[in-house]
C-alpha positions as CSV (number, residue, x, y, z in Angstrom):
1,X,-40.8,-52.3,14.3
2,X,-38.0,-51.7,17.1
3,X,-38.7,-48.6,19.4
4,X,-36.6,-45.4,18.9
5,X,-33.4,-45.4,21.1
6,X,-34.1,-42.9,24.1
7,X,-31.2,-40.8,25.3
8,X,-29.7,-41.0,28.7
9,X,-31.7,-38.3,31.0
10,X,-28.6,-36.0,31.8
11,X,-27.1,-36.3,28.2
12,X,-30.6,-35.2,27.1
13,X,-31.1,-32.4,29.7
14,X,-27.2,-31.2,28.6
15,X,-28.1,-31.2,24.8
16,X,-31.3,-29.1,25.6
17,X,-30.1,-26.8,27.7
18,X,-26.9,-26.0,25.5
19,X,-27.6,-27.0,21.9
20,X,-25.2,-24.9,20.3
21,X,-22.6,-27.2,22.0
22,X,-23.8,-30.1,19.5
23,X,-24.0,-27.2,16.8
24,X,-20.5,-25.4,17.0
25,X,-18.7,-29.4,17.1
26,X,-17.6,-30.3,13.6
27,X,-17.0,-33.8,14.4
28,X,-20.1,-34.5,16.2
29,X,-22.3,-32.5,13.2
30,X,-20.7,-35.0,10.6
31,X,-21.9,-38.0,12.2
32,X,-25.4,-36.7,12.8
33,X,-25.4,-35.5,9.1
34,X,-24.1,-39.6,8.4
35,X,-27.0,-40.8,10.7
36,X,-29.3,-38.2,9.1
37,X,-28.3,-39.6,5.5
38,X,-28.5,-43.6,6.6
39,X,-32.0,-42.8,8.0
40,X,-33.4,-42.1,4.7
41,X,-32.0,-45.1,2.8
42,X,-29.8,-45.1,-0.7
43,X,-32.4,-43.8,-3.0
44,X,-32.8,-40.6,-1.8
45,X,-30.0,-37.7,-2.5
46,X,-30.1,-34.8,-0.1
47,X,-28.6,-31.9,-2.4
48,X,-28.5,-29.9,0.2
49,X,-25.9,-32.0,1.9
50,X,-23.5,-32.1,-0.9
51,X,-24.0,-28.2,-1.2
52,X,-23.1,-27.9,2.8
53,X,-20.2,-30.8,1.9
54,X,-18.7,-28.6,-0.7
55,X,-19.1,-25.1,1.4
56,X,-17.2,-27.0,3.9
57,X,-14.1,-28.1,1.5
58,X,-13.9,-24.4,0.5
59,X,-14.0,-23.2,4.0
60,X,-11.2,-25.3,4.8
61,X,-9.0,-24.1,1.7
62,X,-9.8,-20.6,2.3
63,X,-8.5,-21.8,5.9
64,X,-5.3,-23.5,4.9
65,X,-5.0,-20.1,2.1
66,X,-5.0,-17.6,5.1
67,X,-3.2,-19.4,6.8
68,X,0.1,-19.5,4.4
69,X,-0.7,-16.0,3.8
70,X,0.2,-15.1,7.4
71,X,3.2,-17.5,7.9
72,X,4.5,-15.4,5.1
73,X,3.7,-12.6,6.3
74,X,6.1,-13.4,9.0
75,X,8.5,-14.9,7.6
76,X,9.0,-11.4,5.6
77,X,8.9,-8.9,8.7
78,X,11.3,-11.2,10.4
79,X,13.3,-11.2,7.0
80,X,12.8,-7.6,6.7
81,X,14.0,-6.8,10.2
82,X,17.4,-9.0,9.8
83,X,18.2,-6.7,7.3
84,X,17.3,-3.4,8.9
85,X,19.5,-4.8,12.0
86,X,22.2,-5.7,9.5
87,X,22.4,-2.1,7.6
88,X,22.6,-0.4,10.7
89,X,25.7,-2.6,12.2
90,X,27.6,-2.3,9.1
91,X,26.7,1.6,8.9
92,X,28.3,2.2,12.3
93,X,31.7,1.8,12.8
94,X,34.1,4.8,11.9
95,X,37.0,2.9,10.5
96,X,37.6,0.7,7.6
97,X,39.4,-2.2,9.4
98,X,36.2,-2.2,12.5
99,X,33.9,-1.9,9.2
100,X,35.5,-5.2,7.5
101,X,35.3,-7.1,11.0
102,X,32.0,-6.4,11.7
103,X,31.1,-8.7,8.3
104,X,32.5,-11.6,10.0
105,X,30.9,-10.9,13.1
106,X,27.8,-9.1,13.8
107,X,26.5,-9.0,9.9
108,X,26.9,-13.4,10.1
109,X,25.2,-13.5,13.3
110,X,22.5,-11.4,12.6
111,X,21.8,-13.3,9.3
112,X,22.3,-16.7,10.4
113,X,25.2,-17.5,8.0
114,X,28.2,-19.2,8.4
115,X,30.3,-16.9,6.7
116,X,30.6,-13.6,5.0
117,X,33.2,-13.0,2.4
118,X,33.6,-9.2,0.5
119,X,35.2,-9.7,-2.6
120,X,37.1,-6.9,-4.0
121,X,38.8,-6.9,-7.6
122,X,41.9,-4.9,-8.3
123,X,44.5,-4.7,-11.1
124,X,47.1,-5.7,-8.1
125,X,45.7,-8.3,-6.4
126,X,48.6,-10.8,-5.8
127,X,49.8,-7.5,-3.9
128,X,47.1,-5.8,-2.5
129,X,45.7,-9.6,-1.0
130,X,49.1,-10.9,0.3
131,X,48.8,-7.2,2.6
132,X,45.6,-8.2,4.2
133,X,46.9,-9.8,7.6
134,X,44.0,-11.6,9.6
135,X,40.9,-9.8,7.5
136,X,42.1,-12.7,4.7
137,X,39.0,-14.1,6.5
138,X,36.8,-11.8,5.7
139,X,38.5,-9.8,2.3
140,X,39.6,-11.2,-0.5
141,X,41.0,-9.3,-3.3
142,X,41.1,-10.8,-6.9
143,X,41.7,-10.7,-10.3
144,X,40.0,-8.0,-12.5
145,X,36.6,-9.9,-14.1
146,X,36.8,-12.7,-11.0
147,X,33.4,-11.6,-9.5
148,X,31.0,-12.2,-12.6
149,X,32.7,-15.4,-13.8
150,X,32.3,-16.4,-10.5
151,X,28.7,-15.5,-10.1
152,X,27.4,-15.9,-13.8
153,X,29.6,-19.2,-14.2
154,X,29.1,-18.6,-18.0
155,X,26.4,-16.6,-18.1
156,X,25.6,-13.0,-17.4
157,X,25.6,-12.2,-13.9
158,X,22.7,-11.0,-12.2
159,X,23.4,-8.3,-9.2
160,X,21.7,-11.0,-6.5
161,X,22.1,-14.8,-7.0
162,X,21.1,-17.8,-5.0
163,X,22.0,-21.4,-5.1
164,X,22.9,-24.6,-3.3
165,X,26.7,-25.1,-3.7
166,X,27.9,-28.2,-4.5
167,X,31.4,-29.7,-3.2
168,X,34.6,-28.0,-4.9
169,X,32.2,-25.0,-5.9
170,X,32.7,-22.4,-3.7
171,X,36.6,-21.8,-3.3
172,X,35.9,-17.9,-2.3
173,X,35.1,-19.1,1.1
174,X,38.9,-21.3,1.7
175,X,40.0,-24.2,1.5
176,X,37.9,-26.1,3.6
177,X,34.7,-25.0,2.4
178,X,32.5,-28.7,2.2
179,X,30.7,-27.4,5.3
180,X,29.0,-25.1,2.5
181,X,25.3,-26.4,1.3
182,X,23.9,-22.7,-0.4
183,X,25.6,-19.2,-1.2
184,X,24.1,-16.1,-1.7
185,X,26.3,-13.6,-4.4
186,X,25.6,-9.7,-4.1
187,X,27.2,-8.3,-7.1
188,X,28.4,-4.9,-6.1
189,X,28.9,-1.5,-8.1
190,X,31.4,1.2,-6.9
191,X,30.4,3.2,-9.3
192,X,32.3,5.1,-12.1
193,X,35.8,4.2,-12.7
194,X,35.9,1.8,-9.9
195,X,36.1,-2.0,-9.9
196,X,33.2,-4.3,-9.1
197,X,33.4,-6.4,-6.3
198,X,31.4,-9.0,-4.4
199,X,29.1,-9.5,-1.1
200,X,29.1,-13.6,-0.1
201,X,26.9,-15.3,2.7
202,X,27.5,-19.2,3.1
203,X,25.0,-21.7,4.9
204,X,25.9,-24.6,5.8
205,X,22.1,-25.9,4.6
206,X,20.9,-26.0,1.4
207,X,17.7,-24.8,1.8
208,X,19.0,-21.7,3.3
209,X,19.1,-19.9,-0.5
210,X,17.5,-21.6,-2.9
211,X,16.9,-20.0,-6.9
212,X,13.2,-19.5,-5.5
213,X,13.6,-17.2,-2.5
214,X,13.1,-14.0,-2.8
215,X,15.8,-11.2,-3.5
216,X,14.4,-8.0,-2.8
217,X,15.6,-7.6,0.6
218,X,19.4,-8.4,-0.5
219,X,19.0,-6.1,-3.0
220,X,18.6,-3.4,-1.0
221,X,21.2,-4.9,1.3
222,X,23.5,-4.6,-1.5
223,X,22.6,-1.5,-2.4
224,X,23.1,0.3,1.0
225,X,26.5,-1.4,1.5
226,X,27.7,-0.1,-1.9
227,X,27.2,3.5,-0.7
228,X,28.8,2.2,2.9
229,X,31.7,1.3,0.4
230,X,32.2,4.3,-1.4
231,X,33.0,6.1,1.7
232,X,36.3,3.9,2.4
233,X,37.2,3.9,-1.3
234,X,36.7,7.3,-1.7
């Protein structure tokens, strides 16, 4: 019979000294386990090594599960807090025309869009949208009906909707709109006796809104800039 390997003398002395080195290793515990396992031969099944084995494999989910939990976590404060900074921009100024501008400006940058577009519908639009100067960028006025045909597409709008846009799709944002790869539609009410209308944000990637996102936040995006709203078409 061949003599048991002997450790080096300062690897040994290490090991003794600090054993919960060895212990709190993963990598070096799985080969010692292996070792254990190829010591005793084929025929004999350690149960209690499959038990530890499947422990481990549940640790690990419960790691990778706690882990996705907290990255969206994140991702919803930092969502959350785009559109707290947004409200308050668009709450601020004291004139219509700053109010409009500020879409285009502060309310794209602070949600990472390329563009913002309110949509307004009006029995007089040919008239009311030849009027609107350099906020054509920004405003649009249309046809009675425009805003749920162009959100619904056939089917009954809903008051948030998000989607990758495909060329030719999206002619609310000009005539050069291929740049656009996702929209998101805010259907807005002005309550009684008034016209709906429309809140736009286009990104130029696709993932950017997507059907499976989230609306809650936009909702209440929506919501706040419809009362903004009422103040100017009051």
């Amino acid at each position: 019979m061949s003599e048991p390997a002997v450790l080096a003398g300062d690897m040994r002395d290490r090991i003794l000294q600090d054993p919960d080195t060895v212990l709190s290793d993963p990598d070096v515990m799985r080969a010692l386990i292996a070792a254990n396992e190829r010591a005793r031969g084929a025929n004999v099944v350690d149960l209690r090594g499959i038990a530890m084995d499947r422990l481990e494999d549940r640790l690990t989910r419960l790691e990778e599960t706690h882990k996705s939990v907290v990255s969206a976590a994140y991702e919803n404060m930092a969502g959350t807090n785009q559109i707290h900074r947004a409200i308050l921009s668009f709450l601020e100024p004291l004139e219509f025309e700053q109010f409009i501008r500020i879409l285009g400006t502060d309310i794209a940058d602070i949600l990472r869009v390329g563009r913002v577009r309110l949509v307004l519908e009006s029995h007089e639009a040919g008239v009311a949208d030849a009027g609107l100067g350099d906020l054509s960028e920004i405003l649009a006025v249309v046809e009675p009906g425009y805003c749920e045909a162009y959100i619904g597409r056939g089917r009954p709008a809903r008051q948030v909707t998000l989607r990758p846009v495909e060329k030719g799709d999206a002619p609310i944002y000009g005539p050069n709109e291929d740049w656009v790869g996702s929209e998101a539609c805010i259907l807005l009410d002005f309550g009684e006796g008034r016209l709906p209308g429309m809140l736009a944000f286009a990104a130029e990637d696709r993932a950017h809104f997507t059907p499976h996102h989230g609306t809650d936040l936009l909702s209440f995006l929506g919501g706040v800039f419809e009362r903004a709203m009422r103040r100017w078409l009051g």
